[in-house]
N, C-alpha and C positions, 0 to 999 in steps of 0.2 A: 574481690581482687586484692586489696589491701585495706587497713585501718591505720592510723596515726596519730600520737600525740602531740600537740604544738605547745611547748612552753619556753616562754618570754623572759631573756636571762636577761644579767645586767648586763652595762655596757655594750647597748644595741645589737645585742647575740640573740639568735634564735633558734632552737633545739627542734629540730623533731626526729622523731623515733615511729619507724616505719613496720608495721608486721606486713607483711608478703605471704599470701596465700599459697603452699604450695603447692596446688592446682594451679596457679596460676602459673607457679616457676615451672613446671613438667609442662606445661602449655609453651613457654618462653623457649625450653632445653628444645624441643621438640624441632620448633622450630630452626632455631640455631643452629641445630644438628643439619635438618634441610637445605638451608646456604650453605653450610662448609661441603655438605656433599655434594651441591650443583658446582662447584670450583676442584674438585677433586679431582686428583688425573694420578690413574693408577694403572702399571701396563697391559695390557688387552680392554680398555675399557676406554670410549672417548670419556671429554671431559664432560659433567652432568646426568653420564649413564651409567655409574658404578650402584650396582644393586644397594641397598642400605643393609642389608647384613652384610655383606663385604667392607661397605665404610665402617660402620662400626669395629672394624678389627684394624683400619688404619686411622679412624679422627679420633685422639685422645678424649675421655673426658674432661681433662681441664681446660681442653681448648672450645668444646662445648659452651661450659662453664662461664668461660670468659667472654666468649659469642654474647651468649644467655643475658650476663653483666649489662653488655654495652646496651642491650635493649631496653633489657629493663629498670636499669635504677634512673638514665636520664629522661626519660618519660615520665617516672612516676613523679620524679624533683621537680618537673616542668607543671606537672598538673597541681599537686599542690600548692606549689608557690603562685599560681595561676586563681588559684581558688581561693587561697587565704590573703590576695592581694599582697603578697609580699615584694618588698623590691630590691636586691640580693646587690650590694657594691660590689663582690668581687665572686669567686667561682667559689662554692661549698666545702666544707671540709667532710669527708665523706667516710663511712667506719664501718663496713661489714658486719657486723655486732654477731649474727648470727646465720650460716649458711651449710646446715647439713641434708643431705641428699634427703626426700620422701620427708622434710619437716618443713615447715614455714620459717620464712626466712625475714631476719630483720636487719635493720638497715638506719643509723644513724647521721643525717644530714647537721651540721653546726652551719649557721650562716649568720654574716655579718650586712648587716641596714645602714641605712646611713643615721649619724648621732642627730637627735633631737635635741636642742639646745636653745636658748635666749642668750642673744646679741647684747653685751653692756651699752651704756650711750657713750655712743663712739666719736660725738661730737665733741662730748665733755674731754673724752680720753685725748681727743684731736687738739683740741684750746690745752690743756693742762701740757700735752708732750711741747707742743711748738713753745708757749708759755716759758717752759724750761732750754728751750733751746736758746730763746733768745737773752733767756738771764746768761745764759754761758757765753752769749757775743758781748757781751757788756766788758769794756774793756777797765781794768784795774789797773793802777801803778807800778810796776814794779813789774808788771806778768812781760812774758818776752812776745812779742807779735807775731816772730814767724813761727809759733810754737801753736801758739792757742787758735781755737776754731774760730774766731773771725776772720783768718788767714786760708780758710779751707777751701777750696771751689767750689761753685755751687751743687757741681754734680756728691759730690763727696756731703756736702750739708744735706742732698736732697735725698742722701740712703740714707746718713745718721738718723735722720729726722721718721726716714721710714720706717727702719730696725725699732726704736723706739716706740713708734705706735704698735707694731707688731708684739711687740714685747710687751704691753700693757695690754691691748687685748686679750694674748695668751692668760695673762695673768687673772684676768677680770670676768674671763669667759668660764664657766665651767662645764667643762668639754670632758666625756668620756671616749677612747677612740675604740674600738673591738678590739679585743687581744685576736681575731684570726686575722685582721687587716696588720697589723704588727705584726706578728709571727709570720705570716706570709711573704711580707717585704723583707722581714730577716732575713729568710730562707732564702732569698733571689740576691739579697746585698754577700751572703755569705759565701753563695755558690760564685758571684762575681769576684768576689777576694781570692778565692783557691784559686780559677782562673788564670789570673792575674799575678798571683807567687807561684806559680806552678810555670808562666810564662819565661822569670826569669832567672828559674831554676832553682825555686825555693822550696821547700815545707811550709806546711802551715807551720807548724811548732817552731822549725826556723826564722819565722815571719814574725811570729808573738814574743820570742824571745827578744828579736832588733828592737821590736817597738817596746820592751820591756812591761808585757803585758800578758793576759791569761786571754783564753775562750773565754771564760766566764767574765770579767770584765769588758770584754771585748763588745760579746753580746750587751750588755747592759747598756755600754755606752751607743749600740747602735739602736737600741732598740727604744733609748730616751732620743736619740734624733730622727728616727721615726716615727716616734708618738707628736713630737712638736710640730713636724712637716708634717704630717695629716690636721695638726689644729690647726693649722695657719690654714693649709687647702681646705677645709669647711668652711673656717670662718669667714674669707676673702667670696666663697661661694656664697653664703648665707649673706653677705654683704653684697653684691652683686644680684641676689635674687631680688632682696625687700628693693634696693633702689632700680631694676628695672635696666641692668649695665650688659646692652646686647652688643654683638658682633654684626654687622652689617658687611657683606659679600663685599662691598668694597676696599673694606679694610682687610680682608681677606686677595684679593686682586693687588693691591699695593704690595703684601709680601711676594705673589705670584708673578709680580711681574720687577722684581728688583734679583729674580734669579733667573740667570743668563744661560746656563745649562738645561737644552731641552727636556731631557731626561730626567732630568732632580728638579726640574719644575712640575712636571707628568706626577712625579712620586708624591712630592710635597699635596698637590692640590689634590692625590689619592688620600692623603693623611688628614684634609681640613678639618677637619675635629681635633685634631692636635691642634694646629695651627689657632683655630678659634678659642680654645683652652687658654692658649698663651696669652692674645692678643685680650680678651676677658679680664683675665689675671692682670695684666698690664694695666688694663683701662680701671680695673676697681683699685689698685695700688693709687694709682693718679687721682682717683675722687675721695681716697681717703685723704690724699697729700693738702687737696684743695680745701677740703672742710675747715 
């Protein structure tokens, strides 16, 4: 049916490269062809009784084709990655490489894994950041009080102090993140911008100019705050996994039940895995604080 290559790139990317039989693909067309002709409705003919030499003069080949497509590349993605235990963070980058009628067809899948990585000692990182926090409450002669961070609220010390350890794990961790998982969120962050300047009757190029900026720096700058929000979200993950930092149904019922609209409570508790993400994220934030 098919054969394939698997090779293991850097930055937790994985390749393969698909040959496609095509006996298999004339097996696939074949069929495909068959579904588009049981939906077919052409006049003197109910629907699913138009002769197949008659469909053939109204179902296009590429529509065939495409039939053909949907069958069969996500079945064969599904079986490989099934086989080679692989486990895919987000949807495949997928490249038709090779699709001519009566040849074998090939077919290249890019997929992104989650990064493999070692956690710094984050205990250390934890004593070292607070350490310097509280050199900075040390108050000096001369300094003005309502200026300086002994003055600050605790809520406002208790993000300094987070940002901080964030920021030195970043630093200490050595994290690759997939350029598909980057490139991917570009794409999504970029198509929300046009959106959004197109809402209030902009140009992009309009847009780039206010901000006195290009596409190409544009990207850049988003594509470095998407690499850092993915190290952070591993890392808080990886953090979370070694210490064992669950979400318990109750804590999930507390947000469920402080929303007073039936309907957007219905929806939220359809979403609990969002909701447990967060509440997760929150709770490993809080035992990095406490270390």
């Amino acid at each position: 049916m098919y054969t394939y290559i698997k090779k293991v790139l850097p930055k937790s990317s994985i390749e393969l490269v698909v040959d496609i039989k095509k006996e298999f693909v004339k097996k696939e067309y074949d069929k495909a062809f068959n579904k588009l002709l049981e939906s077919l409705q052409i006049e003197g003919f109910r629907k699913g009784k138009v002769p197949a030499d008659i469909g053939k003069k109204h179902i296009k080949g590429e529509e065939i084709y495409k039939e053909a497509i949907q069958s069969i590349i996500p079945g064969i993605y599904e079986e490989i990655v099934k086989k080679e235990d692989i486990k895919p963070i987000i949807n495949p980058k997928i490249e038709l490489t090779k699709a001519k009628e009566n040849e074998d067809w090939q077919v290249k899948f890019m997929i992104a894994v989650k990064p493999v990585f070692k956690l710094p000692d984050i205990k250390k990182i934890a004593s070292e950041v607070k350490g310097n926090a509280k050199k900075d409450e040390i108050w000096v002669p001369g300094k003005d009080p309502k200026t300086e961070p002994e003055k600050e609220d605790a809520e406002r010390k208790k993000q300094k102090t987070l940002n901080a350890l964030l920021e030195a794990m970043i630093t200490k961790t050595k994290i690759e993140i997939p350029d598909l998982l980057i490139e991917t969120e570009l794409e999504y962050k970029l198509t929300g911008l046009l959106d959004e300047v197109q809402k209030i009757g902009l140009t992009i190029d309009g847009y780039l100019k206010s901000k006195n900026t290009n596409m190409d720096d544009l990207k850049a700058k988003y594509r470095h705050e998407i690499d850092e929000t993915y190290r952070v979200e591993f890392i808080l993950n990886e953090v979370a996994d070694l210490n064992n930092i669950q979400v318990e149904q109750k804590d999930l019922d507390k947000i469920f039940g402080n929303i007073k609209d039936e309907k957007a409570k219905q929806t939220a508790i359809q979403n609990s895995y969002f909701y447990a993400s967060v509440v997760r994220k929150q709770k490993t934030l809080e035992y990095l604080l406490n270390l």
